[in-house]
TORPA-4810 file (N, C-alpha, C, O; in nm, 3 decimals):
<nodes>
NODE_1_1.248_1.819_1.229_1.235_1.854_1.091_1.087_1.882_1.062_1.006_1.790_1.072_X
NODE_2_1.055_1.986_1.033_0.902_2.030_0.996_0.838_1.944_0.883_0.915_1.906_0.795_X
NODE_3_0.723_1.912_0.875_0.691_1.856_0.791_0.661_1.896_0.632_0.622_1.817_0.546_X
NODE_4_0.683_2.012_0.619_0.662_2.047_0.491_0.794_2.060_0.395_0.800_2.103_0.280_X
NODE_5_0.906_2.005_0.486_1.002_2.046_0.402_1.029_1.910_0.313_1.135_1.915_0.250_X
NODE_6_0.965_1.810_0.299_0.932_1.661_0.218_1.109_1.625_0.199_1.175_1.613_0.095_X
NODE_7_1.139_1.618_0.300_1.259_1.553_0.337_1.158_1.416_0.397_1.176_1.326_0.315_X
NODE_8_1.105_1.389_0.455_1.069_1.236_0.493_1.054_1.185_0.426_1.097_1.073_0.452_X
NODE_9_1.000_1.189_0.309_0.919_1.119_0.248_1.006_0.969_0.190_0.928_0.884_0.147_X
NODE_10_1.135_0.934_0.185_1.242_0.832_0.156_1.169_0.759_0.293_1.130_0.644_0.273_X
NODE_11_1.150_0.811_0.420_1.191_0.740_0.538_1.037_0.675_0.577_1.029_0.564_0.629_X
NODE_12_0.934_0.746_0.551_0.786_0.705_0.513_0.798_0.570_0.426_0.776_0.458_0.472_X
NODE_13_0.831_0.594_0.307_0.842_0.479_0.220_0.891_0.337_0.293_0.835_0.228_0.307_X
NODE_14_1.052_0.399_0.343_1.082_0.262_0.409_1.008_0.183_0.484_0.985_0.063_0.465_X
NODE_15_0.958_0.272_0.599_0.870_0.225_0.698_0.741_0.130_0.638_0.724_0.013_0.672_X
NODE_16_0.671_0.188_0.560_0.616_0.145_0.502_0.631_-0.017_0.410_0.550_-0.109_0.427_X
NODE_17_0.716_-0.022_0.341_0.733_-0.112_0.273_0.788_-0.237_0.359_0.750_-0.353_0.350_X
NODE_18_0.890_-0.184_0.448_0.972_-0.301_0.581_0.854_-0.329_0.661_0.866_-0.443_0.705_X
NODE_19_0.722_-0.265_0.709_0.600_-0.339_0.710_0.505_-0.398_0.668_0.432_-0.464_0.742_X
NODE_20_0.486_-0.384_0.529_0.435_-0.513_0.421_0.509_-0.581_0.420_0.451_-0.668_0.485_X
NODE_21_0.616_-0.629_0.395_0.758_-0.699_0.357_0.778_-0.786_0.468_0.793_-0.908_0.462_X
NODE_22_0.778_-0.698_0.592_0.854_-0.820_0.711_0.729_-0.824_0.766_0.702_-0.708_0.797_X
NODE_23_0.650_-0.887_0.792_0.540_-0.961_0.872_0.591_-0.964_1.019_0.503_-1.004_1.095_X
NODE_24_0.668_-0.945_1.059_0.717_-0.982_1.187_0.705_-0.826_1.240_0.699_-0.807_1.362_X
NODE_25_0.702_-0.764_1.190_0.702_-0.591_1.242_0.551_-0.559_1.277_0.501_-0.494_1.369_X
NODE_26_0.495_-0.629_1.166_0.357_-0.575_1.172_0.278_-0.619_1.292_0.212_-0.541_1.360_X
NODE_27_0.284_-0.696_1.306_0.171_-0.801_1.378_0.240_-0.866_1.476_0.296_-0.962_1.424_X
NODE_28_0.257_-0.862_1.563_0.351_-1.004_1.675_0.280_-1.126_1.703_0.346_-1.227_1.728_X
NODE_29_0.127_-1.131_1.703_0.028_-1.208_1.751_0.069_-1.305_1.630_0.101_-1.416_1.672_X
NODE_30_0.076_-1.292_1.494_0.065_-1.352_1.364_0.186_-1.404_1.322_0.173_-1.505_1.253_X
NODE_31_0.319_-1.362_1.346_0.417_-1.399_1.297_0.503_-1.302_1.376_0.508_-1.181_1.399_X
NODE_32_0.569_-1.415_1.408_0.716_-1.334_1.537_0.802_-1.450_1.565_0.778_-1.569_1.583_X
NODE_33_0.930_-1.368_1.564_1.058_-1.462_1.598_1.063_-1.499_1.714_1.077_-1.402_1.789_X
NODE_34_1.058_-1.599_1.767_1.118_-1.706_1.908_1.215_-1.627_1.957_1.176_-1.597_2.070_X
NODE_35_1.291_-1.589_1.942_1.443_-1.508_1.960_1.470_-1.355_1.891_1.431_-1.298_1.789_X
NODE_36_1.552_-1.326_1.994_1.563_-1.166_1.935_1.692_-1.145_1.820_1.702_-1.051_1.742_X
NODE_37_1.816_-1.296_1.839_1.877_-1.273_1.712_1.831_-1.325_1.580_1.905_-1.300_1.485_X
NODE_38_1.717_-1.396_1.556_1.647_-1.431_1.423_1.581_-1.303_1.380_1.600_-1.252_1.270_X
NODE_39_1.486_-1.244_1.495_1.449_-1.113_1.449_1.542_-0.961_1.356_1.513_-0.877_1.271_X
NODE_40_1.681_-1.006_1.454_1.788_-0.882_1.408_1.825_-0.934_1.284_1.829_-0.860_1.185_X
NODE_41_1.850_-1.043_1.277_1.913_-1.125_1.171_1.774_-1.062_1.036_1.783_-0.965_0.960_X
NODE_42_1.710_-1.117_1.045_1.576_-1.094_0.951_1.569_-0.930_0.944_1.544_-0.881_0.834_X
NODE_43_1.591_-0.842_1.058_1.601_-0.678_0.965_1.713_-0.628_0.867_1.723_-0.543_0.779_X
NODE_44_1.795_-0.724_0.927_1.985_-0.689_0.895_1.965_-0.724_0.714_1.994_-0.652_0.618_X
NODE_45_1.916_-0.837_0.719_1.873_-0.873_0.578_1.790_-0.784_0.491_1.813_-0.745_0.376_X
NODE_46_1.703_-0.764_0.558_1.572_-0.707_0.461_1.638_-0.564_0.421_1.650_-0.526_0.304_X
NODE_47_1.676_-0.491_0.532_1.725_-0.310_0.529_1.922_-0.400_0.459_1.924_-0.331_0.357_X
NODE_48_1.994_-0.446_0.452_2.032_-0.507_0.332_2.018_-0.477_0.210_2.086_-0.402_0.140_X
NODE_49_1.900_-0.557_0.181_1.901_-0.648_0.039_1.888_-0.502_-0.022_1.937_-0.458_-0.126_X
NODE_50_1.759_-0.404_0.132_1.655_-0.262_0.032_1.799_-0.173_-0.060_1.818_-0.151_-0.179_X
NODE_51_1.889_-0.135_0.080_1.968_-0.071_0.014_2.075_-0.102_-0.102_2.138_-0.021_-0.170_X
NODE_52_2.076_-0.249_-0.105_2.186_-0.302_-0.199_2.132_-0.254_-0.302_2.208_-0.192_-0.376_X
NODE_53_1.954_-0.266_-0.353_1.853_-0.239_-0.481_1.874_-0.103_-0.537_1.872_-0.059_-0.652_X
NODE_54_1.896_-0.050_-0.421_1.876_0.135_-0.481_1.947_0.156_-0.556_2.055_0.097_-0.547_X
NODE_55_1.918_0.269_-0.691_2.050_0.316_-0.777_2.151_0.364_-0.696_2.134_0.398_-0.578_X
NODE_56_2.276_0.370_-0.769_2.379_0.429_-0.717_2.359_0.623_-0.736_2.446_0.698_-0.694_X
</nodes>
């Protein structure tokens, strides 16, 4: 998808925000799950809760 056609820009945002938000994405040195199902568990939630928020 070329970049000028500002179709990303929803998927920028996400990225963005699920890396302020989840600390565990950002940084591994600073905060990281012991296990890889606390980690899934903790995206399953967060990409969740984002989409439950959005208008219909």
């Amino acid at each position: 998808m070329p970049k000028d056609s500002g179709k990303t820009n929803y998927i920028e945002r996400f990225n963005c925000t699920s890396r302020q938000r989840v600390s565990r994405c950002a940084r591994r040195s600073l905060a990281f799950s012991k296990s890889l199902g606390n980690l899934i568990g903790l995206l399953w939630n967060f990409i969740h809760h984002s989409n439950k928020s959005l208008p219909p």
